[in-house]
N, C-alpha and C positions, 0 to 999 in steps of 0.2 A: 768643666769647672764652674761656668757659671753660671747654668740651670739650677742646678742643685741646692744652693743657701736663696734660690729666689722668692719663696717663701719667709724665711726670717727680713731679707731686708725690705719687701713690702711690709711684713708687718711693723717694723722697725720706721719707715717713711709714711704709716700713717700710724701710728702710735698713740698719739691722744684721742681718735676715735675710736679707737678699739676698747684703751681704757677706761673710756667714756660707758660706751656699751656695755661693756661687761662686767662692768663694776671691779676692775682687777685694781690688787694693792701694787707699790710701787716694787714688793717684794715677790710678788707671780708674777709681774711684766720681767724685771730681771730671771727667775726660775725657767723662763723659755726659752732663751738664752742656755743655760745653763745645760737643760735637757736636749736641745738641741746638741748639741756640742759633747754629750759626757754620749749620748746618742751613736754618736759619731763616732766618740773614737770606742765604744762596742763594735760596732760596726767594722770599722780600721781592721780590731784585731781578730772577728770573724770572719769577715772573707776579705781581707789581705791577700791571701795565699788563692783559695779560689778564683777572683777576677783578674790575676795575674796570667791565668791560664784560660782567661778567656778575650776572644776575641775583642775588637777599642768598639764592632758594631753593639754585640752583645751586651759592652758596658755602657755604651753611651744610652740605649734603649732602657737601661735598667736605671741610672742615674734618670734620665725623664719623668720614666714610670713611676719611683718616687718623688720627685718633686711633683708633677702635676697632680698624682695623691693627696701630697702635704698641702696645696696651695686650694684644693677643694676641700678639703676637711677645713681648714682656716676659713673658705666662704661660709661653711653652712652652719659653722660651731656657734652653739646658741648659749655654752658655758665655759667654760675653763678647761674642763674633762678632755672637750673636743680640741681645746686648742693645744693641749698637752700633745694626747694623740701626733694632733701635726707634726709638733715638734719633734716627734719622736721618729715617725716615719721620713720628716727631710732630713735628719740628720743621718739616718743612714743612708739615705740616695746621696749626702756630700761624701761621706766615705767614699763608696764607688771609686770616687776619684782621685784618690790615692795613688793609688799604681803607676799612674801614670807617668810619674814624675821615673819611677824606675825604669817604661818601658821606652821612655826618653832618654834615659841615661846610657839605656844597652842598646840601641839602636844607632841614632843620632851621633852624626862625624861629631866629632872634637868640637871641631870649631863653632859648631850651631849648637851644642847643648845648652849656653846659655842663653841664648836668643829666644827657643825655644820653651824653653824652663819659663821665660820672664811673659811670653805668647800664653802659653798656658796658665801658669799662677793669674796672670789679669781678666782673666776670665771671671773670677771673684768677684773683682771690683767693677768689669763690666752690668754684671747684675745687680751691682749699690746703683751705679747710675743708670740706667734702666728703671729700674725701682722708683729713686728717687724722682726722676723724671716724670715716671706715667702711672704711677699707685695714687701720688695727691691727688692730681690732676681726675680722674677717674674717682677718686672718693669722694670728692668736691661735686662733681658732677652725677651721681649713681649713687653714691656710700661706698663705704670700705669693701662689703663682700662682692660688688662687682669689680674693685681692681685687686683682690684675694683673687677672683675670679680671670682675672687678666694673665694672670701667672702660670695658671693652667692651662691658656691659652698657649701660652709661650712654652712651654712645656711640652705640648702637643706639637706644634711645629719641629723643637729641636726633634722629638720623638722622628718625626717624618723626615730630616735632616740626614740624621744616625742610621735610615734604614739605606741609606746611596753612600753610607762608609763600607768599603771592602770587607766582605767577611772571612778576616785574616786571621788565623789564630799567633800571637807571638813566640816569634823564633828565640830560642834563647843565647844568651850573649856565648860567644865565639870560645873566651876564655875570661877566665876572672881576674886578669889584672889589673892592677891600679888604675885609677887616672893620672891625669899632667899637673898638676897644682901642687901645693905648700901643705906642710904640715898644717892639722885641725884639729882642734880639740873638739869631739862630739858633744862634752856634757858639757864646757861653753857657750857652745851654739845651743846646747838644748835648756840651759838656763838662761840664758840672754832670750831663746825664744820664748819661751814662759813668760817672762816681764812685757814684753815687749806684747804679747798678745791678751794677756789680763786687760791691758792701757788700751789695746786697740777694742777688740771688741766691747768695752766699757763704752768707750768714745761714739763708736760705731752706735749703738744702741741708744743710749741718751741723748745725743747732740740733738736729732730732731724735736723728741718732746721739751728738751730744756730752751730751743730756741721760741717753741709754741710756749710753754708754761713761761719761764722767764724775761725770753722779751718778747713777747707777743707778738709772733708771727704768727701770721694765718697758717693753717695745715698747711695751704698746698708750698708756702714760700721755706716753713721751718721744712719742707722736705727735701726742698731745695738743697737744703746743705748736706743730706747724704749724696746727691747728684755732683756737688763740688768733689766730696770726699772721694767717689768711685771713681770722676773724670780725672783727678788729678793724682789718684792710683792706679791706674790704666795705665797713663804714663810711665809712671814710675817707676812701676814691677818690670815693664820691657828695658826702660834705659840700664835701669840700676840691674840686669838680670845681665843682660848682655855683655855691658861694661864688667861685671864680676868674672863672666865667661871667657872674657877678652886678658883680662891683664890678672884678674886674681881677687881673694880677700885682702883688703888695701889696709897699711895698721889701723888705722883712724875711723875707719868705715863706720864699727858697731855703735864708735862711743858718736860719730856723728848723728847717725841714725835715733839712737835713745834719747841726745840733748834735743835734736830737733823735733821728736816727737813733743817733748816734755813742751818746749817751746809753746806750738801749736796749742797744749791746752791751757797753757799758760794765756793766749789771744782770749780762748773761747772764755776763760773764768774773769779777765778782762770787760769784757765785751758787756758784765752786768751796768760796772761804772763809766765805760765809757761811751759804749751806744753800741747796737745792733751791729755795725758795719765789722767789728773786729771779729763776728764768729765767722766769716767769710775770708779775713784773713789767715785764723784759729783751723779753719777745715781746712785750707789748702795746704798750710803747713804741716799739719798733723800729716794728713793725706800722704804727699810727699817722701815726707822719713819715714812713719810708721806702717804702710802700706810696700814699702820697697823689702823690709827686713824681711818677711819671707823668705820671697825670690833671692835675695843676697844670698843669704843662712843654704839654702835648698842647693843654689849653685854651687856654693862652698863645698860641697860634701860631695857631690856629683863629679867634682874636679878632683879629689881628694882621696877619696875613699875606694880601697878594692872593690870590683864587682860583687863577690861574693859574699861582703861585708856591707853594700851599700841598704839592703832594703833592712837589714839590723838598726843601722845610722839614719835612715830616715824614718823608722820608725821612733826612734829614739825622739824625733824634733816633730816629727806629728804627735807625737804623744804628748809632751810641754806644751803645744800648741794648742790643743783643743783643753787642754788642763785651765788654763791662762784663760783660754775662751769660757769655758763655764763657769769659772769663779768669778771674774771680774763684774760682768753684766749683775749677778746674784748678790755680791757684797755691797757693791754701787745702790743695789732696789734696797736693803737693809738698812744702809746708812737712811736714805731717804725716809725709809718706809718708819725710822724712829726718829721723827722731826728736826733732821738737820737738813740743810736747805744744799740746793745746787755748787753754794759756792764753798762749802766744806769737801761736799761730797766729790769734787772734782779735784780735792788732792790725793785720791785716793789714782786716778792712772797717771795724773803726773809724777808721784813719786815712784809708780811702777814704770817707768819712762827715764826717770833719772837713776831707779836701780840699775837698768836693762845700762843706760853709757855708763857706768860705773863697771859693770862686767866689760863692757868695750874696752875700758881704759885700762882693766887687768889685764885682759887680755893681749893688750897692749904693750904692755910694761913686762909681763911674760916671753913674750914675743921676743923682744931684744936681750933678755936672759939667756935666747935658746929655748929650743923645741921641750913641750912639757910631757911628762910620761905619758898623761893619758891619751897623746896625739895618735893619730895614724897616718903614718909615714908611706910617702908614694914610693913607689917602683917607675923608674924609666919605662918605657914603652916604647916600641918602634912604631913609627906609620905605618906598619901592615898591620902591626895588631890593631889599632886606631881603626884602620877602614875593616878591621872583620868584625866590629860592633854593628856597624852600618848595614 
C-alpha cells in the first residue's frame, strides 16, 4: 500500500518547486491529483479481477514496478506532458492494491481482520511521512528531481523485498458466508466516503504549499506538515482499524470522524490569523479523524458483508473514494487558480467534512429507527466456518 502513491506525496512535500520549475497553474498542480486518482480507479476496475488471482509476490513486484516508473518519469519530466504520464502510471501501481483488502477478508481469522485492515490501509500514510520526511530535505539539498529520484530508490528495494514473499497463489475463501458484525448500509459508507476523501486529499495536497505560500515556511519545514499528517495517520488507521474490528461500527463513529476532520481544517484556516503554530495543531487533528475513516468504513463492511457480496461492497467505497480523490485536489487548484485566496478556498473540504458528520448523524438517527432497506444483513456463522477462511 505504501510504495505506490509515493510518487504523488513526494510531489505533493515538495510542491512549490515543482510549481516553480514548471511553470504549472494552481489548476494542473490540482489535475494530478485528479489523474492520478481517476487513473486508479481505471485501473481498480481493469485488473480487479486479474490480481485477485495472482499471487501477493506477483502484486507486490507490480505495485513497485509502477511506482518506481511514476517517481522516475517525475525526475526527468522537463514539462507537464511528462508529469501527467507519471501520474498516470502511479495511479495504476496504487490500484494493484486493492485486493488486498479482500484477500484479508477471506484469509485472516475473525478476530485480526481488523487489525490487519488498519496494518495495511497505514501503509498509505506511512509514505505521506516518508515523503514528507525525506523529499524536502533532499530537494533542499540536490533539488526536487534527486528526491523524485529518492522514490525510485525506495521502490527498488520494496521491489527486492516482494521478491522473499512466498510465491502463493490465493486460495479461495472456504464458503461465502457472512461475517459477525451489525447491519451496513453500503451507499452510506460509500457516500460518507466520498465526502470524507474530497476534504482529505484536498488537504493532503495543499496543506504543504499553503503552509510555504501563506505562512512562509521554508520547503523543507512546510513539508513537514505532510510528515505530521502521515505520522499521526499511521496511528490512526491501526487503533481506529482494530478497535472497529474488536467491538464494531460504534453510532457516533462517522459523525465523529467528519466533525473532527472539519475541525482540523478549521486550525489550519486559523493559523493565517493567528500564527504558524496552529497548522501543527490543524495537521494533527485533521490527520487523526480524517485519515482513520478509511480503515473504519473498509472494516465495516469486512465485518458485515457476505463473502460473495464483499469485493461488489468494497468496490462500491473504492469507487467514492478515488471519485472524492480526483475532484477535490482539481476544484481546490480552480478556486485558487481564479483569484481567490487560501482562506476561501479552504471551505471548500471543510464543508466536505461537515457533509461527511452529517451523513454520520443520519446514519445515526437511522440506526435507532431500525435496520434500513439498503443494509445487508449478517448471517451467524459458527467458528468452524470462521477458521475455514483462515
Amino acid at each position: 500500500m505504501g510504495v505506490g502513491p509515493l510518487m504523488l506525496y513526494t510531489l505533493t512535500a515538495v510542491s512549490p518547486l515543482v510549481i516553480d520549475e514548471l511553470g504549472l497553474s494552481d489548476v494542473q498542480y490540482g489535475a494530478i491529483s485528479t489523474i492520478t486518482f481517476a487513473s486508479a480507479a481505471v485501473g481498480a476496475y481493469c485488473l480487479g479481477g486479474p490480481s485477485n488471482r495472482l499471487s501477493a509476490r506477483r502484486v507486490m513486484l507490480g505495485i513497485a514496478f509502477g511506482a518506481g516508473v511514476g517517481s522516475v518519469l517525475l525526475a526527468v519530466a522537463q514539462n507537464y506532458l511528462i508529469v501527467i504520464v507519471a501520474a498516470v502510471v502511479s495511479g495504476i501501481a496504487q490500484s494493484l492494491s486493492n485486493p488486498a483488502t479482500n484477500r484479508v477478508a477471506a484469509t485472516a481469522p475473525a478476530r485480526r481482520r481488523g487489525a490487519l485492515i488498519g496494518w495495511k490501509q497505514s501503509g498509505v500514510q506511512l509514505a505521506q511521512l516518508v515523503a514528507g520526511l525525506v523529499a524536502p530535505a533532499v530537494a533542499v539539498a540536490a533539488g526536487w528531481r534527486w528526491a523524485a529520484a529518492s522514490g525510485a530508490m525506495i521502490a527498488l528495494l520494496a521491489g527486492v523485498t516482494a521478491i522473499l514473499v512466498p510465491n502463493r497463489t490465493p486460495s479461495k475463501t472456504a464458503d461465502p458466508a457472512a461475517r459477525d458484525g451489525e447491519h451496513v448500509s453500503v451507499a452510506t459508507l460509500t457516500v460518507f466516503t466520498f465526502f470524507m476523501s474530497f476534504g482529505l486529499m484536498t488537504t493532503n495536497a495543499y496543506l504543504p504549499l499553503f503552509a510555504h505560500r501563506e505562512l512562509g515556511f521554508s520547503v523543507t519545514v512546510a513539508g513537514l506538515t505532510a510528515a505530521v499528517v502521515g505520522t499521526v495517520g499511521v496511528a490512526s488507521r491501526i487503533v481506529a482499524a482494530r478497535d472497529s474490528g474488536r467491538g464494531g461500527l460504534r453510532r457516533l463513529t462517522l459523525f465523529v470522524l467528519g466533525g473532527g476532520a472539519a475541525l482540523g481544517v478549521g486550525f489550519v484556516m486559523a493559523a493565517q490569523a493567528a500564527g504558524g503554530w496552529l497548522v501543527w495543531v490543524g495537521a494533527a487533528v485533521f490527520g487523526v479523524a480524517a485519515l482513520a475513516s478509511n480503515a473504519v468504513t473498509m472494516v465495516a463492511l469486512v465485518r458485515s458483508v457476505p463473502g460473495d457480496r464483499l469485493s461488489a461492497a468494497t468496490g462500491s467505497l473504492v469507487t467514492g473514494m478515488y471519485i472524492g480523490f480526483a475532484t477535490g485536489p482539481l476544484v481546490f487548484g480552480f478556486v485558487l487558480n481564479h483569484g481567490a485566496r487560501f482562506g476561501l478556498a479552504w471551505l471548500l473540504p471543510l464543508g466536505s467534512f461537515l457533509i461527511a458528520a452529517l451523513v454520520g448523524l443520519i446514519r445515526t438517527r437511522a440506526r435507532a429507527a431500525g435496520p434500513r432497506r439498503d443494509s445487508i444483513a449478517p448471517r451467524r456463522t459458527t467458528e468452524r466456518n470462521l477458521h475455514a477462511h483462515s
